[in-house]
N, C-alpha and C positions, 0 to 999 in steps of 0.2 A: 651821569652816563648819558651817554645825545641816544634822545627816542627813536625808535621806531617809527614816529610821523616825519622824523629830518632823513629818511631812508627813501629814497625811490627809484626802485629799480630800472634798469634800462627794458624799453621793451622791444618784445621780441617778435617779430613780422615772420608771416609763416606764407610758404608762397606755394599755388598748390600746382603741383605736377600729376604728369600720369603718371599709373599707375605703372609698378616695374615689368609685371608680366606683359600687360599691353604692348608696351614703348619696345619688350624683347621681340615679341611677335609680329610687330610691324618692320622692323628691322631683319626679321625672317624673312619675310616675303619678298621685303627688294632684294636679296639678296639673291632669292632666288630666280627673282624676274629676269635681274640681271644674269644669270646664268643662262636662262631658257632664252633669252636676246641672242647670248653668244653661241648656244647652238645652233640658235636659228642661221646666225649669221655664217657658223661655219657651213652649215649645209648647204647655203645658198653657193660658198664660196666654190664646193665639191660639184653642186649643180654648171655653176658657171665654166669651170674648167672639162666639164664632160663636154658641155656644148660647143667649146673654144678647140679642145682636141680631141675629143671624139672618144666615147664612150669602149674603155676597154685595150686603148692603145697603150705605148710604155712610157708616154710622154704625162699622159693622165696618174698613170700610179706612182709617179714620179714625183710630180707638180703634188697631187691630193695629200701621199706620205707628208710631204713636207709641212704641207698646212696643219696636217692632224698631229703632228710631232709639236708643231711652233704654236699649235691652240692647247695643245696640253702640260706644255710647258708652261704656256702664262697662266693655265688656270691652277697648276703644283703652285706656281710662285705668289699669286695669288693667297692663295688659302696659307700658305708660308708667313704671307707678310700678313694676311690675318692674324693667326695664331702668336707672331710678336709682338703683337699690337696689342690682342689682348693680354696679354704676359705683362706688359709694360703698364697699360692701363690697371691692371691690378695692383700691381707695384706702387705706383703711384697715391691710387686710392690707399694703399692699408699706408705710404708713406705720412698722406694726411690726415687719415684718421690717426694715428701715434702724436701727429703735430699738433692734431686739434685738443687732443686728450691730455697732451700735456699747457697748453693755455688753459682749459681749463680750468687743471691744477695750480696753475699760477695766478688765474683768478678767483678762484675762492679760498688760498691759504695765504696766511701772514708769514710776509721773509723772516722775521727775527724769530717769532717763537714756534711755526713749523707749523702753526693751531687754524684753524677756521678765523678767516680774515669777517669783517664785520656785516659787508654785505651779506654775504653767505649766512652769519648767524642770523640776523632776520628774514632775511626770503625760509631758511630749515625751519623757523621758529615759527611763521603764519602756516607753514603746512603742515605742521606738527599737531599745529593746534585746530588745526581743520579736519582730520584726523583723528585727532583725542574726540572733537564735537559730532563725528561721526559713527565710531567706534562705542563713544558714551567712556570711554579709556581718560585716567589721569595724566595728568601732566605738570610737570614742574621745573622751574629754572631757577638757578644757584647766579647771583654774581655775584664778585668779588676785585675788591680797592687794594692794592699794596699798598701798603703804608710806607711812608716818609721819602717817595720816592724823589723830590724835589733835593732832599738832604743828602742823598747816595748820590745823585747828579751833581749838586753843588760840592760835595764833600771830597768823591772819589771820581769824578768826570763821567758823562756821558755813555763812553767804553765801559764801566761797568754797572750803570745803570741796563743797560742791552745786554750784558752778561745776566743781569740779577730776573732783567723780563725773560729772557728764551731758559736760565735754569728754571723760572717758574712755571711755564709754560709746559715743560717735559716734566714736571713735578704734576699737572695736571691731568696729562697723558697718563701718567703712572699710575693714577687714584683716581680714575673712573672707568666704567667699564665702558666695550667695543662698542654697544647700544647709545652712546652719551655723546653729545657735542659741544665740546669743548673748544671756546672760540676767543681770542685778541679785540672786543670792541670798543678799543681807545688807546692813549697811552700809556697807563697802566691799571686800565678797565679789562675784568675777563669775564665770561660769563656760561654756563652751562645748561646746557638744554638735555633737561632729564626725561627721552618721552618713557611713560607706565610706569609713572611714578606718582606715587600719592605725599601729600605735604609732610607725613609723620617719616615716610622715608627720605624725602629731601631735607630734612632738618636733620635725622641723623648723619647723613653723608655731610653736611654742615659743620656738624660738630666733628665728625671723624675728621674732616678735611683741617680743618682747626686747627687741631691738635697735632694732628701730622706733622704739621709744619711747622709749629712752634718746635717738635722735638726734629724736626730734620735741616742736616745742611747742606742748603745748596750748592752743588759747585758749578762756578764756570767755565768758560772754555781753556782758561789757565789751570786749571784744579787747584782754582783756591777757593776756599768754604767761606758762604757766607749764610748770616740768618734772614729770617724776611718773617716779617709779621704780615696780614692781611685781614680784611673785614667782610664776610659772608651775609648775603642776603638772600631768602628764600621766599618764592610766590611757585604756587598753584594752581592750577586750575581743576576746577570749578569754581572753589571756595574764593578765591582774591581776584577773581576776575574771567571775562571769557575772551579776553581781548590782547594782543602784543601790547600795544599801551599798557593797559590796565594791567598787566601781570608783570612788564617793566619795573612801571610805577611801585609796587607793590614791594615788591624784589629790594629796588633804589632804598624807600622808605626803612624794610629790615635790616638793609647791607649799613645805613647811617645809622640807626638805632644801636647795630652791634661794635659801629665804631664807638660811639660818646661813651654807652655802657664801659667799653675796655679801657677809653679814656680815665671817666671817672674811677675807673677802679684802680687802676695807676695813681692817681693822685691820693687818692684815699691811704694807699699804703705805705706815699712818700710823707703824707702829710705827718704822723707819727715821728719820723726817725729825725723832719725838720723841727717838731717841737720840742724831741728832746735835748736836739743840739742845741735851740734856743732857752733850754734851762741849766743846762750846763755851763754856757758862758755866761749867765746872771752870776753876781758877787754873792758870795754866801754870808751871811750874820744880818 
C-alpha cells in the first residue's frame, strides 16, 4: 500500500479580508453620502431656478415640478437597479457555492467505486487521529487486498476487473456504519478508518467483513454474480502506533500475515487429496 509519507497535500493560502459586517457598513455610508450629494444638488438646482425666474412665479413651479419628478425618478430607478443587482448577485453566489460543493465532491471521492478517493483517506486519517490524541478516544483502521486481481483482468478483461472493484466497493458501503471511512487507496487497495474504535472491535468487524464476503455474491453492473476473496488487516491506536505511518505500517504487516495464513491453508488442504491421487496411480503388488 503507498504510505502516507508519499501523500502531500496541496496547500492551502488563506487570504485575509475584512470583516462582512465592516465592508456592509461601509458600503452603507456611500451609499448614503451619495444620496445626501444628490439632494444637495437637487436643492441647489430648486435655489437656482428661483433666482433665474423669480420666486413663486408659474414659470418656477413648473421648471422645479419637473426637476423633482426627474430626481425621483432616477432615485425609484436607482434603488430598482439596486435591488436586481442584488438578486443577481445572490444567485450567482448560491450558483457557486453548488459548483464549488460539487468539485469538492469530485475531489475527494473515487469514480469507479463511489468510496473516499486516497487523498482524502489520509488528510480524514491525520485528523482522526489528532482527535483520537486529544480526546484520549481509540482508533482503528481496517485495510484490505482483493485477491487475484491480476487473474480477473487477465482472465475476464479490464471491464470486469472495474465491475468486481466498484461491486466491492458498495459491498463496503454496506458493512460499515455512517461513522466509518471507507476509502479506494490504490488499485485494488481499500482501507477503513474506524474512529472510537478499540483493536478488539476492529478485529471483529475483520472477521465479520471476512466472512461476509466469502458467503456473498457480488454483482455487477451486468447482474452477473461474482465471488471475491480479500485479505484484512487491523492497527489501532494507541496500541500499534500513534502515527499515519506507524498505524499504516501496522495494518500492511496484519493485512500480509492474514494473506500467507489463508495461503498456507489452501495448500494444506490441497496437499491431502494431491497425495492421494499420487497413491492411487502407484502399481499395486
Amino acid at each position: 500500500m503507498t504510505k502516507p509519507s508519499d501523500f502531500t497535500p496541496d496547500r492551502v493560502f488563506e487570504v485575509d479580508q475584512p470583516p462582512q459586517a465592516a465592508a456592509s457598513h461601509t458600503v452603507g455610508r456611500q451609499i448614503w453620502l451619495a444620496r445626501l450629494i444628490a439632494l444637495g444638488l437637487l436643492l441647489g438646482g430648486v435655489g437656482v431656478l428661483a433666482v433665474a425666474s423669480g420666486f413663486g412665479t408659474p414659470a418656477f413651479f413648473v421648471s422645479a415640478s419637473v426637476l423633482v419628478v426627474f430626481s425621483a425618478y432616477v432615485f425609484l430607478a436607482e434603488a430598482r437597479v439596486r435591488r436586481i443587482s442584488l438578486s443577481l448577485e445572490k444567485r450567482l453566489r448560491l450558483g457557486l457555492l453548488v459548483h464549488n460543493m460539487e468539485l469538492e465532491n469530485m475531489a475527494m471521492q473515487d469514480d469507479l467505486t463511489q468510496l473516499f478517493n486516497r487523498r482524502y483517506f489520509f488528510d480524514r486519517l491525520d485528523r482522526e487521529l489528532e482527535t483520537a490524541r486529544a480526546f484520549k478516544r481509540p482508533l482503528s483502521v481496517i485495510v484490505c487486498d482483493l485477491d487475484a486481481m491480476k487473474a480477473v483482468n487477465d482472465t475476464y478483461g479490464h471491464r470486469a476487473g472495474d465491475s468486481l472493484l466498484a461491486a466491492f466497493g458498495r459491498f463496503l458501503l454496506d458493512s460499515t456504519r455512517a461513522s466509518d471511512v471507507p476509502a479506494r487507496v490504490g488499485g485494488d487497495e481499500f482501507a477503513i478508518i474506524l474512529p472510537d474504535t478499540s483493536e478488539k472491535s476492529a478485529q471483529i468487524l475483520k472477521g465479520r467483513l471476512a466472512q461476509r464476503l466469502e458467503s456473498t455474491n457480488l454483482i455487477d453492473e451486468d447482474s452477473v454474480q461474482m465471488k471475491a476473496s480479500a485479505s484484512f488487516g487491523v492497527a489501532s491506536y494507541p496500541e500499534m502506533g500513534d502515527t499515519v505511518d506507524a498505524l499504516i505500517q501496522r495494518a500492511d504487516a496484519d493485512m500480509y500475515a492474514d494473506k500467507n495464513g489463508r495461503q498456507n491453508s489452501r495448500q494444506r488442504e490441497t496437499a491431502p487429496s494431491a497425495a492421494a491421487r499420487s497413491t492411487s496411480a502407484q502399481p499395486s503388488g
